[in-house]
C-alpha positions as CSV (number, residue, x, y, z in Angstrom):
1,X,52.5,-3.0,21.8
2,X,48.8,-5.0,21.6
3,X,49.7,-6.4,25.1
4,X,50.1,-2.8,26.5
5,X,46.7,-2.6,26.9
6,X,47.2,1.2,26.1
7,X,49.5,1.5,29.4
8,X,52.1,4.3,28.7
9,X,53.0,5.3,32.4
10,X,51.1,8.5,32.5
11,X,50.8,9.4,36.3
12,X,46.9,9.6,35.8
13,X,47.6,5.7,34.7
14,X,49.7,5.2,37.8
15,X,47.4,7.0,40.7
16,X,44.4,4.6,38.9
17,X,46.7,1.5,39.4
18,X,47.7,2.1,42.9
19,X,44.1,2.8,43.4
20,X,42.9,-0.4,42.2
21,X,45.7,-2.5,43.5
22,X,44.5,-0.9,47.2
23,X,41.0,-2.0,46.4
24,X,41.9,-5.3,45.3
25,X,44.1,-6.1,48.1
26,X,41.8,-5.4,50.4
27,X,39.1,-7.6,49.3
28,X,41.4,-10.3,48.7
29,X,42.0,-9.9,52.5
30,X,38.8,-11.0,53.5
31,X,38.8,-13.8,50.4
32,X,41.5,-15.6,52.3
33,X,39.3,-15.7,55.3
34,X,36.3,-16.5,54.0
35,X,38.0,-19.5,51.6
36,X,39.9,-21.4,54.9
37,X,36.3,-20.9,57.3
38,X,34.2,-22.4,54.4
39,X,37.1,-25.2,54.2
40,X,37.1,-26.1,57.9
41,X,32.8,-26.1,57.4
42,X,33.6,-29.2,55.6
43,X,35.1,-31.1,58.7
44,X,33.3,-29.3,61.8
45,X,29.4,-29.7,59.8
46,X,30.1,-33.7,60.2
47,X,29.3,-35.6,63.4
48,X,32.9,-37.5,63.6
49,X,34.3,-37.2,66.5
50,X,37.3,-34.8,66.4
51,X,36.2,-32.6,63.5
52,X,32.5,-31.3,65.1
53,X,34.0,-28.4,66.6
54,X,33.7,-24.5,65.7
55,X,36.9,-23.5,66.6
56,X,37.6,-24.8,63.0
57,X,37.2,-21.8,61.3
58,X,39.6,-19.6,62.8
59,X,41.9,-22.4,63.6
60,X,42.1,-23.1,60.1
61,X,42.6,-19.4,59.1
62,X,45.8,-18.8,61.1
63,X,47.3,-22.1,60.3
64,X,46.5,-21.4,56.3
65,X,49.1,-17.9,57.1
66,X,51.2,-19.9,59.2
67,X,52.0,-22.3,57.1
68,X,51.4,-20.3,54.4
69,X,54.4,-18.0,55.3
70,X,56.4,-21.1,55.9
71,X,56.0,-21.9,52.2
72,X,57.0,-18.4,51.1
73,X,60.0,-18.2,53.3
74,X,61.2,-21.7,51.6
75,X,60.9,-20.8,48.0
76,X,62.1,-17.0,48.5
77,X,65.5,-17.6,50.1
78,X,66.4,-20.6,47.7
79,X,65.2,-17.5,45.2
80,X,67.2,-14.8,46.6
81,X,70.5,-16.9,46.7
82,X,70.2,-18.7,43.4
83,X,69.7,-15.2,41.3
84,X,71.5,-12.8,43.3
85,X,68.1,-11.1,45.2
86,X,69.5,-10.4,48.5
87,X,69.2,-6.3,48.0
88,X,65.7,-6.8,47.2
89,X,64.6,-9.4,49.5
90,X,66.4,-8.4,52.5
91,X,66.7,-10.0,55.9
92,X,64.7,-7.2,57.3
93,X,61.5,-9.2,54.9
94,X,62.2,-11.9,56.4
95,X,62.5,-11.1,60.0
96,X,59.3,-9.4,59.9
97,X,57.8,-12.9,58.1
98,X,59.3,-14.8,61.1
99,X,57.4,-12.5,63.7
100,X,54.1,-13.1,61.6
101,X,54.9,-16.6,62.0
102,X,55.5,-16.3,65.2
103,X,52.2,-14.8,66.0
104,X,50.3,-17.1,64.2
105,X,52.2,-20.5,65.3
106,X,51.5,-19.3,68.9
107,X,47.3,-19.0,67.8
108,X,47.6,-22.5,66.2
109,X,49.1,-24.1,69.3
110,X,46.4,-21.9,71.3
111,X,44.1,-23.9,69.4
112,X,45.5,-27.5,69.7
113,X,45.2,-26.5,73.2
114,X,41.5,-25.8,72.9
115,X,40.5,-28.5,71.2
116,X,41.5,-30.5,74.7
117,X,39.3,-28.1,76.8
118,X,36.3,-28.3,74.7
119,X,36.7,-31.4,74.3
120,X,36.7,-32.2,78.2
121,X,34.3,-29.2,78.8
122,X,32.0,-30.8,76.7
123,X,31.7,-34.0,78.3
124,X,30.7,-36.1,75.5
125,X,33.0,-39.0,76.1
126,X,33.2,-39.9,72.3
127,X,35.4,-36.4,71.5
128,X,37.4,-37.0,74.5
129,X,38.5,-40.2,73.9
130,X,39.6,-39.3,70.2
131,X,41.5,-36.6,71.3
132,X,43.3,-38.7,74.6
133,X,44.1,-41.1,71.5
134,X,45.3,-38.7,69.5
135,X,48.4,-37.9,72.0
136,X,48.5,-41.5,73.3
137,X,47.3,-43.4,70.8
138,X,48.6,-45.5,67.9
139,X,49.0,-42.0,65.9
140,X,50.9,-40.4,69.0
141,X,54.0,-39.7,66.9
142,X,52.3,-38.2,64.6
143,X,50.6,-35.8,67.0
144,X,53.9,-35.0,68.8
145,X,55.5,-34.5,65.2
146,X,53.1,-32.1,64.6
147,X,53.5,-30.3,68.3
148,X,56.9,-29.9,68.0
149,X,57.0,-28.5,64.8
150,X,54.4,-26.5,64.8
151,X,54.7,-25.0,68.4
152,X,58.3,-25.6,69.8
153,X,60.1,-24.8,66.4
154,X,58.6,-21.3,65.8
155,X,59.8,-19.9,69.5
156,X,63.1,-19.8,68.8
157,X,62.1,-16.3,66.6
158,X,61.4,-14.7,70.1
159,X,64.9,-14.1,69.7
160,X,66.0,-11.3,67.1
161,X,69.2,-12.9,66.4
162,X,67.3,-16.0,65.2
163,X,64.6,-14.3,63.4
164,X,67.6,-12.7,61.2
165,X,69.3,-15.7,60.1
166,X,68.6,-16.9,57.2
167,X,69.7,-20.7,57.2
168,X,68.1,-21.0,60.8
169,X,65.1,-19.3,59.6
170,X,65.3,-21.6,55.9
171,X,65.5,-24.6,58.2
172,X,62.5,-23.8,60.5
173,X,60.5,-22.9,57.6
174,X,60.7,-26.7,56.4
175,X,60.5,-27.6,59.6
176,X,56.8,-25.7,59.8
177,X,55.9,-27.0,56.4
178,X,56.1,-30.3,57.4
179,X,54.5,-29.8,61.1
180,X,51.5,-28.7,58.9
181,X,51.5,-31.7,57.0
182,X,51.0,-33.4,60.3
183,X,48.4,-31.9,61.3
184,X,46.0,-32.6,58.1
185,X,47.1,-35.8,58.7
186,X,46.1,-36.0,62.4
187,X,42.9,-34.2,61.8
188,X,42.4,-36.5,59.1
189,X,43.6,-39.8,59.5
190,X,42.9,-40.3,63.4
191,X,39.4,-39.2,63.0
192,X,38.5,-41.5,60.6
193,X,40.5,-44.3,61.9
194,X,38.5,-44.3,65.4
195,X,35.0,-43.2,64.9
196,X,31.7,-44.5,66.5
197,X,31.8,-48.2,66.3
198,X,35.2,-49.4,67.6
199,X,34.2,-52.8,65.1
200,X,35.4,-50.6,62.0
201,X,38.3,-49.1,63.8
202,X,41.9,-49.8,61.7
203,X,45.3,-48.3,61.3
204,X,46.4,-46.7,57.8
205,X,49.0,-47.7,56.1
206,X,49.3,-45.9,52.7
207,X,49.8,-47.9,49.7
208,X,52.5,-47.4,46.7
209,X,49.7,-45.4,45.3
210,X,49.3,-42.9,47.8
211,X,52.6,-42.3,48.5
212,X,53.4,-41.7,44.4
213,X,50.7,-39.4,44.2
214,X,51.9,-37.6,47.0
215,X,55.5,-37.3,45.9
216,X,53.8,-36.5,42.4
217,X,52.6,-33.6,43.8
218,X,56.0,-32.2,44.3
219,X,57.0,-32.6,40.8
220,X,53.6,-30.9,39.7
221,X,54.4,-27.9,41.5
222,X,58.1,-27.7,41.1
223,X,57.0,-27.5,37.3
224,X,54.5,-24.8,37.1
225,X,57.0,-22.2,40.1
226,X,60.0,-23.1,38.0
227,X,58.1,-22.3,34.6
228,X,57.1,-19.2,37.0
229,X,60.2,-18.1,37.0
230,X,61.3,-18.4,33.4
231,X,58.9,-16.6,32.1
232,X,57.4,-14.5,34.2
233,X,58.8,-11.8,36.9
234,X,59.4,-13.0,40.0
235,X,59.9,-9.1,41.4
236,X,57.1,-6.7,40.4
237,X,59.7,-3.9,39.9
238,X,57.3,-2.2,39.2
239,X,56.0,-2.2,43.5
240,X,59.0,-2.0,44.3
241,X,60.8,1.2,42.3
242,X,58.6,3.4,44.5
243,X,60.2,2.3,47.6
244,X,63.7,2.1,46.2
245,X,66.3,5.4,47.0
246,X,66.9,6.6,43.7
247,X,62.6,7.6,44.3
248,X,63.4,10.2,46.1
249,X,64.1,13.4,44.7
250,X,66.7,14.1,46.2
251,X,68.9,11.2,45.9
252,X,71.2,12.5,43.3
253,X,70.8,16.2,44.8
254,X,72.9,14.5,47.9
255,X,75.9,13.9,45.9
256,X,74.6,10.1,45.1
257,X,74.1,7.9,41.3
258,X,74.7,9.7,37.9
259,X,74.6,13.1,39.6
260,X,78.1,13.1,41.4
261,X,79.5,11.0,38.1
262,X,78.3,14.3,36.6
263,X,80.2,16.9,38.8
């Protein structure tokens, strides 16, 4: 039809697709780093205290994948149980997500840990104090909220048992999700609510309409991956045919699918 766009499977068509998909994946690659460094510029450009740092950019960069993943993880097993995927998204997928979140939980505690040390190696007294009163302060649960999710929770994937079990693995991907939360809201909220002049210091407390429009956001996205799933693909069969074992030549050689049927 019109919306074939004169596709018709031709293996010229194919070897240009894969060619293009390469090409397009790898400068997507560097889009996702260049999008989360330009993000943290927002915060470490400014002159409040606990957001004028350059560890920003790559901070924010492995917490976007880390969390990221997390959010992937969520979505894809409630997928793969509710329509009967588990042959297509198998536990080896997800045990080699849990070691990329893994990786990148331990960079983003490496970075909570930095921010300490440059703050202290610094010596301007203004960034050390925000930071002491981040993880002493009034907004000390929300900075040990964020620690343990975000840096406790992820080690128990060191073992291989855990990394393969899918409720565990469904549970500590929540559990990630909303340790990221935290830490927007630690960056954010802490900063702002103890900056230069201690006259205009305060401690927020969200009002009806913050917390609707939060919990609106849920339902926003909720409605645009379940309409995601209606109506488009959620499997690109066609990625994935190429990988599957009736590709091979020789799959129904070997006695296997229509071939033995046959004899």
């Amino acid at each position: 039809g019109a919306f074939a766009l004169g596709w018709t499977g031709g293996n010229r068509q194919w070897q240009h697709y894969e060619k293009a998909y390469m090409i397009l994946a790898g400068l997507a690659t560097p889009l996702v780093l260049s999008v989360h460094t330009i993000v943290s510029f927002d915060f470490a450009v400014s002159i409040i205290p606990g957001w004028h740092t350059t560890i920003f950019p790559p901070y924010f960069v492995a917490g976007a994948i880390f969390s990221g993943f997390a959010m992937v993880l969520t979505l894809m097993i409630i997928s793969r149980k509710l329509y009967g995927l588990e042959d297509i998204m198998t536990v080896d997928h997800i045990e080699k997500m849990n070691i990329i979140i893994l990786v990148t939980g331990m960079m983003v505690g490496f970075a909570y840990g930095m921010e300490f040390f440059i703050a202290w190696y610094g010596g301007f007294e203004y960034e050390k104090f925000i930071f002491i009163n981040r993880a002493l302060g009034p907004y000390a649960w929300a900075y040990w909220t964020m620690i343990t999710c975000n840096v406790i929770a992820p080690q128990f994937f060191w073992v291989k048992k855990f990394r393969r079990n899918v409720t565990l693995t469904f549970i500590l991907s929540i559990v990630i999700n909303i340790g990221m939360w935290f830490e927007r809201f630690v960056i954010v909220v802490s900063s702002l609510a103890t900056d230069y002049l201690p006259s205009s210091w305060g401690y927020f407390t969200p009002t009806y309409v913050d917390v609707l429009t939060y919990v609106g956001t849920f339902g926003l996205f909720l409605t645009f991956f379940l309409l995601f799933l209606r109506f488009l693909p959620m499997v690109a069969i066609a990625e994935i045919k190429a990988v599957l074992p009736q590709a091979n030549p020789a799959y129904y050689r070997n006695g296997n699918g229509h071939s033995s049927k046959s004899e």
